[in-house]
N, C-alpha and C positions, 0 to 999 in steps of 0.2 A: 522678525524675531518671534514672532508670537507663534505662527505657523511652525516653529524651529521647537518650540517648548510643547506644543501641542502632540508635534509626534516623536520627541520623543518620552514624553509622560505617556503616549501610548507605547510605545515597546517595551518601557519597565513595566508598567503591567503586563504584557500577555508575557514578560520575561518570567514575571514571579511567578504569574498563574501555569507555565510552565514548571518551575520550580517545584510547586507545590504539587502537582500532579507525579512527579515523579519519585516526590519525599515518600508520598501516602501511594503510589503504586508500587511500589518496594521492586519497580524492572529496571536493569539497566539500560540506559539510552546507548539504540544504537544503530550503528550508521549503513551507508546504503550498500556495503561489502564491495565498492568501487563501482557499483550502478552494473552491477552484471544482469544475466540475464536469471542466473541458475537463485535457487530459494536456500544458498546455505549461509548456516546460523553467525551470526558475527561476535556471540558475547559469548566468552569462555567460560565454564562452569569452572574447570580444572587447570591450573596454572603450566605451561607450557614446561618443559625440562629445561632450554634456556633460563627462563626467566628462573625455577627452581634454583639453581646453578649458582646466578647472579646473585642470588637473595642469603644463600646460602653461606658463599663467599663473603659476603655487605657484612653478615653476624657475624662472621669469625676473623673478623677483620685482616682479611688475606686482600692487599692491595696489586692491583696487575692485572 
């Protein structure tokens, strides 16, 4: 049990310290774009036309 508490006291920490890295790096985390090989970007500066769409629809409370 003790080994059971031990780590996981250590994963909350390097979870916060995670956390806190990411509060005060003001980037978004992000992920490995399916482990390809190619260097393209994964975090969207500009919100997709779908998603536009969807968002837009949500406010005008058009259901469907």
């Amino acid at each position: 049990m003790t080994m059971f508490l031990i780590t996981f006291a250590v994963m909350l920490i390097v979870i916060a310290i995670m956390a806190i890295g990411v509060i005060f790096g003001r980037r978004a985390i992000k992920g490995s774009c399916g482990g390809g090989m190619s260097k393209a970007e994964c975090v969207c500066v500009e919100k997709c036309d779908k998603r536009k769409k969807m968002e837009a629809e949500a406010s005008s409370g058009v259901v469907g």
